[in-house]
N, CA, C and O of each residue as an XYZ file, in Angstrom:
460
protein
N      84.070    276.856    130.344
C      85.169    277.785    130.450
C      85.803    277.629    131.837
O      85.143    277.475    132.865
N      87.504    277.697    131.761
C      87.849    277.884    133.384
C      88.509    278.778    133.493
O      89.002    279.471    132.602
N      88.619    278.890    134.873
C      89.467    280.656    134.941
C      90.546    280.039    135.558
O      90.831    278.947    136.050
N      91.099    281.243    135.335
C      92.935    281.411    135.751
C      92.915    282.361    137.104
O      91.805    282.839    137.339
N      94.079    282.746    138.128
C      93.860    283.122    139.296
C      93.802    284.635    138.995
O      93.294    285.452    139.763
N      94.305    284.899    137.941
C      94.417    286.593    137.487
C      92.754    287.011    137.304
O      92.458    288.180    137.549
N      91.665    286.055    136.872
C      90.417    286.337    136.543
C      89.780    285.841    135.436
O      88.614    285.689    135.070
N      91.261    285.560    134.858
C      90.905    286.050    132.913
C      89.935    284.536    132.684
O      89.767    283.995    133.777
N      89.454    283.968    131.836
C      88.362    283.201    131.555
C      88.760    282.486    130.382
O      88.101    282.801    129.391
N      90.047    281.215    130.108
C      90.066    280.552    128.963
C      89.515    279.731    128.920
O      89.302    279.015    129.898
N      88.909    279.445    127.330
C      88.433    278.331    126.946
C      88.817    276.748    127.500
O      87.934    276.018    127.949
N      89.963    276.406    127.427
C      90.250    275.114    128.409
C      91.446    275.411    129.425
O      92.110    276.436    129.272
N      91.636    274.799    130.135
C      92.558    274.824    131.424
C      93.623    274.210    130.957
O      94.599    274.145    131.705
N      93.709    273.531    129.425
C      95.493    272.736    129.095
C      95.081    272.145    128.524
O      93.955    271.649    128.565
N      96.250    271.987    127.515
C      96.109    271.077    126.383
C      95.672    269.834    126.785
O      94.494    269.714    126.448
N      95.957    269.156    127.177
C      95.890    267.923    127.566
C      94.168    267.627    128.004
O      93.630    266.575    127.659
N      93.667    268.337    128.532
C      92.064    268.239    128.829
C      91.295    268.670    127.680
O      90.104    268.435    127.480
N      92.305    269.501    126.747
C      91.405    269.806    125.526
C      90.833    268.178    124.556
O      89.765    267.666    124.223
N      92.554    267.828    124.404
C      92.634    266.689    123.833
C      91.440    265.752    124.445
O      90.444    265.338    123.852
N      91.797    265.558    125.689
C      91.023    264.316    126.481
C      89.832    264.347    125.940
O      89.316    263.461    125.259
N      89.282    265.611    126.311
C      87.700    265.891    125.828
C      86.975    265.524    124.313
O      85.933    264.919    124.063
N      87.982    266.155    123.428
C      87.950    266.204    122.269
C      87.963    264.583    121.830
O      87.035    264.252    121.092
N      88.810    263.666    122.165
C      89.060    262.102    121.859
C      87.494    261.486    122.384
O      86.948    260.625    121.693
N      86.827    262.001    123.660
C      85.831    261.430    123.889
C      84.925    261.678    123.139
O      84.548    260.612    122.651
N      84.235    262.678    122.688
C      83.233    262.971    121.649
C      83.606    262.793    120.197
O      82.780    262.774    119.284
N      84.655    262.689    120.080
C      85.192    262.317    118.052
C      84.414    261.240    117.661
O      84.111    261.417    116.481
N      83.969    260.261    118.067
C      83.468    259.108    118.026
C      81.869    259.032    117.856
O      81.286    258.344    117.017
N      81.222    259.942    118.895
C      79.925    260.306    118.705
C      79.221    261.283    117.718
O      78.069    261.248    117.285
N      80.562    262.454    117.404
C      80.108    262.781    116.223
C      80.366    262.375    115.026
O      79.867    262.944    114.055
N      81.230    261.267    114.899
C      81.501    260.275    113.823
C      80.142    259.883    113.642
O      79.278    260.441    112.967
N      80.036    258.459    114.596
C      78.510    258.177    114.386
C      77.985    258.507    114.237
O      77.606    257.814    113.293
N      77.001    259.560    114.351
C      76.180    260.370    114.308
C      75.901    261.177    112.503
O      74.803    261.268    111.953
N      77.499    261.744    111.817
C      77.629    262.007    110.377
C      77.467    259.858    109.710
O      76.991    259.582    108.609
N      77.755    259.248    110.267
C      77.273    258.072    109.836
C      76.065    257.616    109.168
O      75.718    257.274    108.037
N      75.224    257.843    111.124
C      73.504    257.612    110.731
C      73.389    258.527    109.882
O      73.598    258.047    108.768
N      73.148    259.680    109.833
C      72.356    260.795    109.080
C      72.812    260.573    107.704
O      71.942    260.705    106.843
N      74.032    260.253    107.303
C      74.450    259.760    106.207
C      73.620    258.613    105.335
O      73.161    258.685    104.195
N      73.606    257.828    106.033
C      72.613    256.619    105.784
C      71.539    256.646    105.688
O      71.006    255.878    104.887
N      70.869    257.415    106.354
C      69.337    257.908    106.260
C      69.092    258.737    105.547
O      67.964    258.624    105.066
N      69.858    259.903    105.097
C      69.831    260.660    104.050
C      69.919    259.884    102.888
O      68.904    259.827    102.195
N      70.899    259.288    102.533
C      70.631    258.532    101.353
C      69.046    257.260    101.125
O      68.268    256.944    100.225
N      69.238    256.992    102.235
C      67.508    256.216    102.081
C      66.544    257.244    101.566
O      65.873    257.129    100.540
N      66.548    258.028    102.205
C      65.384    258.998    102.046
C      65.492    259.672    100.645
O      64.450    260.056    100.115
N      66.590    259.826    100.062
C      67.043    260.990     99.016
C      66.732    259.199     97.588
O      66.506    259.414     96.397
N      66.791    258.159     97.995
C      66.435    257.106     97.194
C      64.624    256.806     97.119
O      63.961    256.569     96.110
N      64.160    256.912     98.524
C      62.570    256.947     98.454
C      61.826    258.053     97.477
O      60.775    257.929     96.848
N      62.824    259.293     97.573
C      61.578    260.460     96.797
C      62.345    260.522     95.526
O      61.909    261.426     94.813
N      63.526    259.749     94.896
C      63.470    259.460     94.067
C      62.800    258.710     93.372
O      62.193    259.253     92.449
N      62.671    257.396     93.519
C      61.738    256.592     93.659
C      60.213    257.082     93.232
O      59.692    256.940     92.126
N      59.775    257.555     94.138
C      58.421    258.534     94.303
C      57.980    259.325     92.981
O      56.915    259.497     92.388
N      59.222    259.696     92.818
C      59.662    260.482     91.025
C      59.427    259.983     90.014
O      58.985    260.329     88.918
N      59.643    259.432     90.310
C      60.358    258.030     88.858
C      58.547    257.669     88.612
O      58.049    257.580     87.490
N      57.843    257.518     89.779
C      56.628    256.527     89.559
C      55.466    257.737     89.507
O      54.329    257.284     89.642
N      55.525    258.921     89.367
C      54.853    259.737     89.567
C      53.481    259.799     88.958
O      52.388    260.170     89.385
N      53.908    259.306     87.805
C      52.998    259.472     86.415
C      51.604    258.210     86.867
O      50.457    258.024     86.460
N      52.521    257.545     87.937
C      51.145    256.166     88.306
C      50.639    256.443     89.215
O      49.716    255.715     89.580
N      50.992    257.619     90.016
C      50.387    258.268     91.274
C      49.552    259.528     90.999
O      49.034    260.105     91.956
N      49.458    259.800     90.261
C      48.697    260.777     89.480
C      49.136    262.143     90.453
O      48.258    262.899     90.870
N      50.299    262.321     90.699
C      50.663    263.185     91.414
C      50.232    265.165     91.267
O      50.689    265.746     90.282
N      49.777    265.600     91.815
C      50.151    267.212     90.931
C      51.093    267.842     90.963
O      52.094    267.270     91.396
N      51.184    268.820     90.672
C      52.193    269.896     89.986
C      52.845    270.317     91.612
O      54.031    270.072     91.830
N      52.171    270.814     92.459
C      52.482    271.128     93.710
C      53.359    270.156     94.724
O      54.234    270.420     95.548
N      52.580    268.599     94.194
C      52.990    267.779     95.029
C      54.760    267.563     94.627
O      55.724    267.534     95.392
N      54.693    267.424     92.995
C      55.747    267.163     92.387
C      56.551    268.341     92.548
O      57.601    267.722     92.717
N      56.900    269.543     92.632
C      57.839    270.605     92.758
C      58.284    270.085     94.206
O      59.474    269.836     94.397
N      57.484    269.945     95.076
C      57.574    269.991     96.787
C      58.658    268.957     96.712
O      59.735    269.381     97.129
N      58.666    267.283     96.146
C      59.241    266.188     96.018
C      60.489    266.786     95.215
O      61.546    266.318     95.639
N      60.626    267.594     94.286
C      62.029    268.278     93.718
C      62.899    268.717     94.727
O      64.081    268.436     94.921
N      62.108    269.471     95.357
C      62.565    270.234     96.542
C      63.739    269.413     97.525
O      64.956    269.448     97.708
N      62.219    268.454     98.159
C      62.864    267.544     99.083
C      64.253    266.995     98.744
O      65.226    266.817     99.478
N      64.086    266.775     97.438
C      65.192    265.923     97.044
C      66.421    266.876     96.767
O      67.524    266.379     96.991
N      66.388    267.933     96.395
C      67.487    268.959     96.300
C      68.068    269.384     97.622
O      69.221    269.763     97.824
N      66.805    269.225     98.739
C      67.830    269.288    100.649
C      67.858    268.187    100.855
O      68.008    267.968    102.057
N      67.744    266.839     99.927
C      68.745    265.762    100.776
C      69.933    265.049    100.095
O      70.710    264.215    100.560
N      69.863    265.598     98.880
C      71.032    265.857     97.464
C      72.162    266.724     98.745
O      72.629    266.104     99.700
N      72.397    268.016     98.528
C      73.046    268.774     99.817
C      73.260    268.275    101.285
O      74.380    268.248    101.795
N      72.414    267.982    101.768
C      72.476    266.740    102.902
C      73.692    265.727    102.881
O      74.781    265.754    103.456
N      73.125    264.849    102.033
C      74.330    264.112    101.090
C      75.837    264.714    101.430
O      76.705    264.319    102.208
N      75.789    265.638    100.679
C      77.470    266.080    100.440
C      77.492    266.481    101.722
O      77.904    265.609    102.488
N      77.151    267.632    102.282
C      77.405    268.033    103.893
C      77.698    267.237    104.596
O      78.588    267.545    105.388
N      77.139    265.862    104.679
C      77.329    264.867    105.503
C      78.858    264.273    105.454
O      79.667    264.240    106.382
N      79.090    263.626    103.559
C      79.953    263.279    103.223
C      81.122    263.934    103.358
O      82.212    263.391    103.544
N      80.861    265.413    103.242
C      82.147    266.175    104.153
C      82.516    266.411    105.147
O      83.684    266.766    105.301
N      81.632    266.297    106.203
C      81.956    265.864    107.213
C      82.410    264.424    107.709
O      83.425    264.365    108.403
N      81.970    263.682    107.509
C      82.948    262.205    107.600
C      84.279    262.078    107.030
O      85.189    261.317    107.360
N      84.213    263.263    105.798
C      85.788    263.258    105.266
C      87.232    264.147    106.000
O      88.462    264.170    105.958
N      86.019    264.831    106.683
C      86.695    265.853    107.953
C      87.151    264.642    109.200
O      88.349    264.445    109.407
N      86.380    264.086    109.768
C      86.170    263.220    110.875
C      87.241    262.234    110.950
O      87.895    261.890    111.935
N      87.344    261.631    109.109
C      88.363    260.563    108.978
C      90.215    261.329    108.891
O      91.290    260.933    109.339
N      89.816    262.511    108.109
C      91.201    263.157    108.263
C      91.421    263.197    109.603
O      92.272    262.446    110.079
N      90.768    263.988    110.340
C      91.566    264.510    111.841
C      91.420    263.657    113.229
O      91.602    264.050    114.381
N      90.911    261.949    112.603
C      90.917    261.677    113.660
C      92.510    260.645    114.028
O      93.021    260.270    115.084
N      92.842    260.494    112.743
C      94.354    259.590    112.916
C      95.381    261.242    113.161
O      96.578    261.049    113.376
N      94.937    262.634    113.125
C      96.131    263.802    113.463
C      95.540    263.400    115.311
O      96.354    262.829    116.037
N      94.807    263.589    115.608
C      94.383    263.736    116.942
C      95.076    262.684    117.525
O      95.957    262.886    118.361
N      94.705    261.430    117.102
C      95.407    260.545    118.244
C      96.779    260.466    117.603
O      97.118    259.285    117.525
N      97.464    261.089    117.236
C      98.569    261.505    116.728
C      99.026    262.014    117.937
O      99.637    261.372    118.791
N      98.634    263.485    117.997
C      98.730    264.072    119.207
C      98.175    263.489    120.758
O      98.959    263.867    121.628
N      97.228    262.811    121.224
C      98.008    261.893    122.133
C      98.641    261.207    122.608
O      98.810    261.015    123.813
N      99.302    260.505    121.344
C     100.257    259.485    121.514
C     101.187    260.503    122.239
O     101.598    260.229    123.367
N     101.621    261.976    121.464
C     102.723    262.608    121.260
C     102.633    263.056    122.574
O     103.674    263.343    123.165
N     101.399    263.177    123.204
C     101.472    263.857    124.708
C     101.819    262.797    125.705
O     102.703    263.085    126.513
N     101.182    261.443    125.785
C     101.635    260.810    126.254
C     102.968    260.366    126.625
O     103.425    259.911    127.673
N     103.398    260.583    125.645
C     105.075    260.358    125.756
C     106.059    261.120    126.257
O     107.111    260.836    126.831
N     105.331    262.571    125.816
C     106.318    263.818    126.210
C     105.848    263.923    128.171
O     106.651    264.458    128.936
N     104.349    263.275    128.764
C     103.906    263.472    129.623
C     105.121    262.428    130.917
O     105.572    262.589    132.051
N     105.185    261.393    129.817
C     105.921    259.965    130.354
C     107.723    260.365    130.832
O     108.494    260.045    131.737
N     107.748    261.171    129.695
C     108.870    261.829    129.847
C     109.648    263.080    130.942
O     110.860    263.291    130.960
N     109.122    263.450    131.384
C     108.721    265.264    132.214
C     108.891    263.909    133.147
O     110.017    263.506    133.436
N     107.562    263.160    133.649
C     107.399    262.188    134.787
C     108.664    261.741    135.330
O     109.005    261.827    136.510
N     109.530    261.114    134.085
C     110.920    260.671    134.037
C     111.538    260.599    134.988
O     111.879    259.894    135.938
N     111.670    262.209    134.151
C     112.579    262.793    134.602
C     112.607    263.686    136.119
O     113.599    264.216    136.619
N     111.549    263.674    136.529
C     111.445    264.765    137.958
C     111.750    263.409    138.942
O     112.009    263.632    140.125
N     111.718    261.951    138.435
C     111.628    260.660    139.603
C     113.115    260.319    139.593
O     113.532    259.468    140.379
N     113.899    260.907    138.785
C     115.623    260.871    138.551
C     115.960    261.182    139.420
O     117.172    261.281    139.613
């Protein structure tokens, strides 16, 4: 948070540092819905898997509900993830949208005060 000289306490000091900030981490939390993406699906394929072969593992009743389970929080996993990357991919061509747009309007102001 930074403050203003009156006291008051906003969230960022200007657009422009919001942006900045925001462009640096878009990327890491991209990656990041990536891996977990990928690993979720490995994992949500292993205890399927696990399923499928149960009957040769002589599994029990406990073991097998628990493996339902698992697989129903990485089923959800799944989509959470996938919506978030679908979030990530929408707003990351609006964002650098809006730097381009600052850049220019920044290039501009500059311009014009060197006139």
């Amino acid at each position: 948070m930074s403050e203003e000289k009156n006291g008051k306490v906003y969230p960022v000091t200007s657009l422009h540092e919001f942006l900045y900030e925001l462009d640096k981490e878009w990327s890491k939390f991209r990656n990041g819905t990536i891996i977990s993406l990928i690993s979720s699906v490995v994992l949500f394929i292993l205890v399927v898997g696990i399923l499928i072969r149960t009957r040769h593992f002589g599994l029990g009743l406990v073991d097998f509900v628990l493996l339902i389970f698992v697989g129903v929080l990485l089923a959800y996993s799944i989509y959470a993830m996938y919506s978030q990357f679908r979030f990530f991919s929408r707003w990351e061509r609006r964002i650098g949208l809006l730097l381009h747009m600052e850049d220019e309007i920044l290039a501009e102001k500059l311009g014009e005060k060197q006139a």
